[in-house]
N, CA, C and O of each residue as an XYZ file, in Angstrom:
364
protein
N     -32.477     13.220    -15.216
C     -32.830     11.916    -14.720
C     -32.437     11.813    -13.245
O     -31.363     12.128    -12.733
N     -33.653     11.250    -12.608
C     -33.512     11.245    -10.984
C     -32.869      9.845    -10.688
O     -33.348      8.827    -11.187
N     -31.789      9.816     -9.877
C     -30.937      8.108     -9.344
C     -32.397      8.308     -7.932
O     -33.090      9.108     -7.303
N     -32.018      6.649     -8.206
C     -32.770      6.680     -6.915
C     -32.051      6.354     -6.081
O     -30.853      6.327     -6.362
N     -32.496      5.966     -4.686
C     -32.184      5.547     -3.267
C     -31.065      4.105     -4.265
O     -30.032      4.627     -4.683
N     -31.113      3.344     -4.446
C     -30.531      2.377     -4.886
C     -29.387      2.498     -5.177
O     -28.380      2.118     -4.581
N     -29.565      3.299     -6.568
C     -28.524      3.408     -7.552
C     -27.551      4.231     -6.637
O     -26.329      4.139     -6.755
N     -28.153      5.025     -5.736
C     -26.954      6.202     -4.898
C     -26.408      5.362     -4.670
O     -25.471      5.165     -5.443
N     -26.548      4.548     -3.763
C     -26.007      3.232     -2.474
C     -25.113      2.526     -3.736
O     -23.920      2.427     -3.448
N     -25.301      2.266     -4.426
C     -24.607      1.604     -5.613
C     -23.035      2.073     -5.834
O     -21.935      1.532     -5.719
N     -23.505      3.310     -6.194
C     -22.435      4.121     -6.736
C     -21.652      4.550     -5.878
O     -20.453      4.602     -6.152
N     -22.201      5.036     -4.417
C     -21.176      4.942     -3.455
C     -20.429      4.312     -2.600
O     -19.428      4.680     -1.986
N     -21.105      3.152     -2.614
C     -20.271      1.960     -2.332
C     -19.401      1.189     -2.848
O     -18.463      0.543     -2.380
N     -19.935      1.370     -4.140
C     -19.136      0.828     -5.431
C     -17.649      1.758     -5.529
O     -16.499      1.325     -5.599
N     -18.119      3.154     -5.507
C     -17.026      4.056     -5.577
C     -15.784      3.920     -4.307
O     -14.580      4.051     -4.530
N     -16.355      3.647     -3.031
C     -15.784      3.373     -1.892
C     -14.640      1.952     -1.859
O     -13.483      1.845     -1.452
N     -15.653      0.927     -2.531
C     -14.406     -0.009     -2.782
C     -13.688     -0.265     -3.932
O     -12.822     -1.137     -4.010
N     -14.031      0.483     -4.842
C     -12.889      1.023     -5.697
C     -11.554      1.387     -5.325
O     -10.589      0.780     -5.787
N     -11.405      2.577     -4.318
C     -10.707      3.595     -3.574
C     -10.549      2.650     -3.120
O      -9.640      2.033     -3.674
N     -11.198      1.919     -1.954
C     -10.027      1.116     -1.054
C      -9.154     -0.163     -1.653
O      -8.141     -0.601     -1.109
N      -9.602     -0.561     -2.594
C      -8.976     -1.695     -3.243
C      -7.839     -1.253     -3.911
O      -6.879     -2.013     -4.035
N      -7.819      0.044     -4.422
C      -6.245      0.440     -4.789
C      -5.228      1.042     -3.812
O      -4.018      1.263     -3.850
N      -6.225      1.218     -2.912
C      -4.863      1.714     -1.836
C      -4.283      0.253     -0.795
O      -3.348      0.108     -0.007
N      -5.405     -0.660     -1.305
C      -4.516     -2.171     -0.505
C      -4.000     -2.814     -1.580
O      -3.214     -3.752     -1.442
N      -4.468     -2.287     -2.970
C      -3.345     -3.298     -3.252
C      -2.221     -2.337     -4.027
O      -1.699     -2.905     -4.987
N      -1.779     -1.026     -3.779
C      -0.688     -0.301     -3.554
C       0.342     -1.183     -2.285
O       1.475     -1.658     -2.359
N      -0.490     -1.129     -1.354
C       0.345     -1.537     -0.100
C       0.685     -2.960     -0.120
O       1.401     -3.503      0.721
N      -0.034     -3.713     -1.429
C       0.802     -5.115     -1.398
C       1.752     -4.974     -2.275
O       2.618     -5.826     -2.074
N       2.031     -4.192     -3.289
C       2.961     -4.123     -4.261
C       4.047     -3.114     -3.467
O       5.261     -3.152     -3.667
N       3.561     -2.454     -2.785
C       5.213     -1.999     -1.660
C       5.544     -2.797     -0.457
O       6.082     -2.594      0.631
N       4.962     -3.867     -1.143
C       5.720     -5.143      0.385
C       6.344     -6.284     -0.471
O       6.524     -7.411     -0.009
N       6.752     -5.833     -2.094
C       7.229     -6.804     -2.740
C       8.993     -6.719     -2.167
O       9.809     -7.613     -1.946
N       9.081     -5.214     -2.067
C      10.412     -5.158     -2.033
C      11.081     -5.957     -0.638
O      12.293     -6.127     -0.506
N      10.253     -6.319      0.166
C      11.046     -6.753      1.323
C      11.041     -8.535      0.750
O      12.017     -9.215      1.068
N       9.964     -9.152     -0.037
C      10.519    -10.511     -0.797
C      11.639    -10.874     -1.267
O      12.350    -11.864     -1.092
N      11.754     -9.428     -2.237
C      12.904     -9.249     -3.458
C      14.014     -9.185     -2.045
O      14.925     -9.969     -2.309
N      14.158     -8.805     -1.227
C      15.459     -9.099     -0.053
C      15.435    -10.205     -0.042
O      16.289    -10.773     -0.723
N      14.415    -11.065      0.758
C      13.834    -12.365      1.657
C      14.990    -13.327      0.085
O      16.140    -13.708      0.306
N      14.512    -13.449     -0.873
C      15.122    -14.371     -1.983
C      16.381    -13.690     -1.990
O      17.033    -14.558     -1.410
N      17.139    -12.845     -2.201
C      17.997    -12.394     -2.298
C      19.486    -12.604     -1.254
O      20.657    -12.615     -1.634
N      19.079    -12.718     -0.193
C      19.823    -11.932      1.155
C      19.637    -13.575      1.762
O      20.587    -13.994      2.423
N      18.415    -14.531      1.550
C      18.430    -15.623      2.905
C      19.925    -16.828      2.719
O      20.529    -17.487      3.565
N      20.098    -16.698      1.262
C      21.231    -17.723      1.072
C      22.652    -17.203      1.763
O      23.472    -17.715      2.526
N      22.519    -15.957      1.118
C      24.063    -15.322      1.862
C      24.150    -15.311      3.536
O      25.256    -15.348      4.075
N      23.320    -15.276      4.068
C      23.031    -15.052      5.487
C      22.931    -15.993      6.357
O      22.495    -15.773      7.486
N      23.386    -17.368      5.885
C      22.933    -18.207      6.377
C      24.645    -18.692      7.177
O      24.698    -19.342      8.222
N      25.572    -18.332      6.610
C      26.868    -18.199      7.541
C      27.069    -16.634      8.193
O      26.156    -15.818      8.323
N      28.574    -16.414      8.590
C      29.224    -15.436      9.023
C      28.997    -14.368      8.297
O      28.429    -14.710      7.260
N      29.222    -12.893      8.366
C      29.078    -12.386      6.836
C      29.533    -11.203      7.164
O      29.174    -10.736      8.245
N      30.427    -10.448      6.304
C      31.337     -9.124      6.912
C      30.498     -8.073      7.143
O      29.372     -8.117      6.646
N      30.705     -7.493      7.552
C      30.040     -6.045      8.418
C      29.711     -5.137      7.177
O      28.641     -4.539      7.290
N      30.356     -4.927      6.104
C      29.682     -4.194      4.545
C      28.549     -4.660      4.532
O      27.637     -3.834      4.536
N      28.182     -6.146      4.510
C      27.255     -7.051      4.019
C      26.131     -6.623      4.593
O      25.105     -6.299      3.995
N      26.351     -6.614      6.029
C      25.620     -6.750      6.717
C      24.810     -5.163      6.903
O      23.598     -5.144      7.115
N      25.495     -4.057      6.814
C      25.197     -2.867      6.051
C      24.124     -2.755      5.522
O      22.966     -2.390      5.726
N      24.973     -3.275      4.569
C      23.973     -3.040      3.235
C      22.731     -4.195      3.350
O      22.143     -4.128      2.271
N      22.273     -4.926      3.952
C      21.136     -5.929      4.280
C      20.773     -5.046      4.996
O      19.775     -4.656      4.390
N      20.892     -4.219      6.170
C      19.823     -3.406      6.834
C      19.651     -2.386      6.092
O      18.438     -2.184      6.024
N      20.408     -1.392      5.306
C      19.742     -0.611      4.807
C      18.761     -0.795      3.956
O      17.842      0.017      3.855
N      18.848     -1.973      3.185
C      17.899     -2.689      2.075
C      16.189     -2.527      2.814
O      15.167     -1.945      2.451
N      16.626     -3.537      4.229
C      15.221     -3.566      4.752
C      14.395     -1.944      4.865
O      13.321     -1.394      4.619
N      15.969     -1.644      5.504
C      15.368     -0.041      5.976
C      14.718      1.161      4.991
O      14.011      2.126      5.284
N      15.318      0.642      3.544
C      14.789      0.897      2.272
C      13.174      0.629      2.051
O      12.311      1.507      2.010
N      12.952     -0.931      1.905
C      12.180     -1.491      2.158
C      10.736     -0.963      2.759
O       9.611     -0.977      2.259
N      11.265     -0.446      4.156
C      10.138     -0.669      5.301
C       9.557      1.249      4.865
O       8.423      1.716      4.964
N      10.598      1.813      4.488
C      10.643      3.388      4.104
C       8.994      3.080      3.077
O       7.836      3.301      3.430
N       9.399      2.636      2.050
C       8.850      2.558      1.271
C       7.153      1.869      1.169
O       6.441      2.010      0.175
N       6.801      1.227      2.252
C       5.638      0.800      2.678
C       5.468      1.761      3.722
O       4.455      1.370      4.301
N       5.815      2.643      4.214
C       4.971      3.629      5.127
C       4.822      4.565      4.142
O       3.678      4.993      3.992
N       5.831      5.066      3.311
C       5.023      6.068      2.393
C       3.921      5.800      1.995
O       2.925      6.306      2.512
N       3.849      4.888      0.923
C       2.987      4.070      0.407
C       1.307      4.030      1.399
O       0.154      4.224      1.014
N       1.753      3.762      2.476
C       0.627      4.043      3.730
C       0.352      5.718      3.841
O      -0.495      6.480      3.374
N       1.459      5.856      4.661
C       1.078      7.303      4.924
C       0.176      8.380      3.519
O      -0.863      9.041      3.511
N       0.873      8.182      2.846
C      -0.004      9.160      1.474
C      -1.034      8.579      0.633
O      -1.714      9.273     -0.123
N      -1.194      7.036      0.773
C      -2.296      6.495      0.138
C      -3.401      7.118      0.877
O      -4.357      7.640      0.301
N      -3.227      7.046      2.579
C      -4.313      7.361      3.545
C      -5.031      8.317      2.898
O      -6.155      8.271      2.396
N      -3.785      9.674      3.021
C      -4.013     10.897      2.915
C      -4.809     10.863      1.365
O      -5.742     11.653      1.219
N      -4.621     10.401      0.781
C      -5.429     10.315     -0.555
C      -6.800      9.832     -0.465
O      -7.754     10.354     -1.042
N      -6.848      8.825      0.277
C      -8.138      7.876      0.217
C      -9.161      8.286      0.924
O     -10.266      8.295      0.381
N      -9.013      8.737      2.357
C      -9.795      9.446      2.597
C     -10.585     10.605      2.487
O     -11.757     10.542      2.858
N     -10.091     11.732      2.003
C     -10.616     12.510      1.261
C     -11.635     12.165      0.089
O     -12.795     12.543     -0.073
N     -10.896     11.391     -0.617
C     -12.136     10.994     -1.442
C     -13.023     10.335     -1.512
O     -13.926     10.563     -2.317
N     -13.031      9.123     -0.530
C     -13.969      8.534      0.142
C     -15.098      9.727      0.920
O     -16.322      9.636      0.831
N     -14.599     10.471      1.433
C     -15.846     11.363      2.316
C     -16.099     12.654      0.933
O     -16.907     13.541      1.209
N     -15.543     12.705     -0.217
C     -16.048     13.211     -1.244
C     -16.847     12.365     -2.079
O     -17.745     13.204     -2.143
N     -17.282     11.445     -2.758
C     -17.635     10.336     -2.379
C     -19.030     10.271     -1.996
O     -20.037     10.236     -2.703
N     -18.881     10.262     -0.647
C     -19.710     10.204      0.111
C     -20.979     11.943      0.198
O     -22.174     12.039      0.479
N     -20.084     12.845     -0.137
C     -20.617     14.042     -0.195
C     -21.681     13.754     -1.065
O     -22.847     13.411     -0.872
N     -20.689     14.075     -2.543
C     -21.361     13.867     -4.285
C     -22.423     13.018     -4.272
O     -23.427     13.281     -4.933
N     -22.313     11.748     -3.413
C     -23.507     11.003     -3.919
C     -24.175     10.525     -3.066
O     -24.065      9.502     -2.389
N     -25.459     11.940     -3.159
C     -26.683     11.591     -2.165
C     -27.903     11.548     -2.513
O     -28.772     11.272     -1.686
């Protein structure tokens, strides 16, 4: 069975925002962790606060921010490839 002109455009577009819709919403679920701080960290922070504290609140972020560039960096590396495979397969 022959796809036509249509159905290609269908399927590869369809397939295209498939792929991109999980790699954005990967990258919203690795921006929960800097919330889970934001609720966590804004009450304590709102006076003086010892130098441990304060530690451990940047490493959190620095945790945090780690974890949304991975999340970036290797989603990329994933997504594109298969997007221009993808794009190969269905012509």
């Amino acid at each position: 069975m022959a796809m036509t002109n249509r159905t290609k455009t269908v399927f590869r577009w369809g397939g295209i925002v498939i792929v991109s819709l999980c790699y954005f919403i990967a990258l919203v679920l690795s921006t929960f962790s800097f919330s889970a701080f934001s609720e966590s960290e804004s009450m304590r922070l709102s006076g003086p606060i010892p130098l441990k504290e304060y530690h451990a609140s940047i490493d959190s972020i620095m945790q945090a921010t780690d974890d949304v560039f991975n999340v970036a960096f290797f989603g990329f590396m994933i997504c594109v490839p298969l997007i221009l495979i993808i794009f190969k397969k269905v012509r």
